[in-house]
C-alpha positions, 0 to 999 in steps of 0.5 A: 464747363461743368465739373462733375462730382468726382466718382467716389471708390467703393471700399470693399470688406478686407479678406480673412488672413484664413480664407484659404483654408475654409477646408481645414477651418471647417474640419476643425470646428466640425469634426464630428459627422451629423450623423454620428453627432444624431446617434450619440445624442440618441444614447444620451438621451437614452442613457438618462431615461433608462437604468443607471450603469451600476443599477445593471451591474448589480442585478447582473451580480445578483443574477450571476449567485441566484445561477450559482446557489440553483447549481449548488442546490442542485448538486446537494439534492442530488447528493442527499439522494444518492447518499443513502444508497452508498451507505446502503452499499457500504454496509452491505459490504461491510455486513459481507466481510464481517460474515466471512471472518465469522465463517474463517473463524469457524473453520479454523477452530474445526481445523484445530479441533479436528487436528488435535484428533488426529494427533491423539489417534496417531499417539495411541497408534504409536503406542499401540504398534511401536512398542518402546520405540513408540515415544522415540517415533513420536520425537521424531516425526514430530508428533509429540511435544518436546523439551530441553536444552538448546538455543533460541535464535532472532532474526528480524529484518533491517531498521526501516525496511521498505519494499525496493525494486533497485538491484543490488548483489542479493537481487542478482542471486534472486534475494533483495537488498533492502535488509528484508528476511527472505524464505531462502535465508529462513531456508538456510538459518534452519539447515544449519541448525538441523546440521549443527545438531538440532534435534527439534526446531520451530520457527514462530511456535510452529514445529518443523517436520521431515516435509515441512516447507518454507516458501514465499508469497509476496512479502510473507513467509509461509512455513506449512502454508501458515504465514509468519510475520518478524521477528522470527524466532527460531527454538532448536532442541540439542546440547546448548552451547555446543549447538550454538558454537557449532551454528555460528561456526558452520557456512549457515551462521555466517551467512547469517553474519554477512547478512547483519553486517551488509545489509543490517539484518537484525539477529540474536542468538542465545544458549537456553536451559529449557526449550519447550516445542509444541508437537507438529501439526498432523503429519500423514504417511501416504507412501511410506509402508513399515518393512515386514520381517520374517523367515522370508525376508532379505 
């Protein structure tokens, strides 16, 4: 019996221990797709053959002021253009105003020149028709100068006035009570110097007639049309310290009283030797006809 060889068994390779997970090995060690894998290295090398980053970052720095100083020169061209005609216009205006106060000028020294005229015929027709009585006439209506003893009376607004729209008790009487000097308190200081006794008053040089008129226009007092500015001054004509006790006594001065205390009105009063009055501006007579006296009349 022949033996045969024995039959020799084929050793095969041992398996991987990670054979199972091919899947997750391959996604490990190949995450990147080829095709994302192609295009990034298409930016690679595009970026080493073309312009460094920071090269473009400065020409676009660069670009962005060329863009900025275009705009600003621009802006200065067109400002130098029309810089010309503003001060053309500016000029033109200038030239405007100044030739207006010229011309108020003007007028105002022929209104002047032509009053004092008149005031001087009026004199002469005073003395002419009035007789003795001319001079007395003229003291009366103002149109003559006039001196004498009497008193001088300040009244200025409050420390720090300002224009205020709050109430208060004089805004509810038609007044404001920011401690600024009305026409309707100008109004009263001066009926109660004519009461007291006053024989002539002017507020600011200006002499106050039979028709002369104290009124408002904004912030200003006009007395006769012609604005006045604080302080205001006061002269009155009559017995000096009578004339002063009898004010500051009367209803007026101590109204001019509570207006110091409550609402800080500036005021001063005092007793003069000798007052001097201009003579008011020309005072015309429209209605008023002197009576006739004869065998006739009653």
């Amino acid at each position: 019996m022949s033996q045969q060889p024995p039959e020799r068994s084929i050793a095969s390779r041992p398996a991987r221990p990670d054979a199972s997970m091919s899947l997750l090995n391959n996604a490990m060690h190949n995450s990147l797709d080829d095709g994302y894998a192609q295009a990034a290295a298409r930016r690679g090398v595009e970026g080493q053959s073309g312009m460094p980053g920071t090269v473009r970052a400065k020409v676009g720095l660069a670009a962005g002021l060329v863009l900025v100083a275009l705009v600003v020169t621009v802006g200065a061209a067109q400002a130098r253009v029309s810089a010309p005609e503003l001060a053309k216009e500016r000029q033109e205006l200038i030239s405007r105003i100044d030739d207006g106060d010229r011309r108020a000028d003007s007028l105002q020294k022929s209104v002047d020149r032509l009053r004092k005229d008149v005031e001087a015929r009026q004199r002469r027709a005073l003395e002419k028709h009035g007789g003795n009585q001319a001079e007395v006439a003229g003291l009366l209506s103002g149109a003559l100068p006039v001196h004498g003893p009497g008193i001088k009376l300040v009244v200025d607004d409050a420390k720090d006035t300002e224009d205020s729209d709050g109430g208060g008790p004089r805004q509810s009487s038609g007044f404001s009570d920011n401690g600024r000097v009305r026409d309707r308190d100008l109004q009263r200081v001066v009926n109660g110097l004519w009461e007291s006794g006053a024989e002539a008053v002017s507020v600011n040089g200006q002499r106050l007639t039979s028709v002369s008129a104290i009124r408002a226009a904004g912030d200003a007092i006009l007395v006769d049309n012609k604005p006045l500015v604080p302080p205001y001054t006061l002269l009155a004509i009559g017995p000096g310290k009578q004339l002063n006790t009898t004010f500051q006594d009367s209803a007026d001065g101590q109204y001019l009283r509570v207006l110091q205390e409550n609402y800080g009105v500036r005021t001063s009063i005092s007793t003069q030797d000798d007052v001097r009055l201009p003579a008011a501006p020309s005072l015309i007579v429209r209605t008023a006809k002197p009576v006739q006296t004869g065998e006739g009349s009653r």
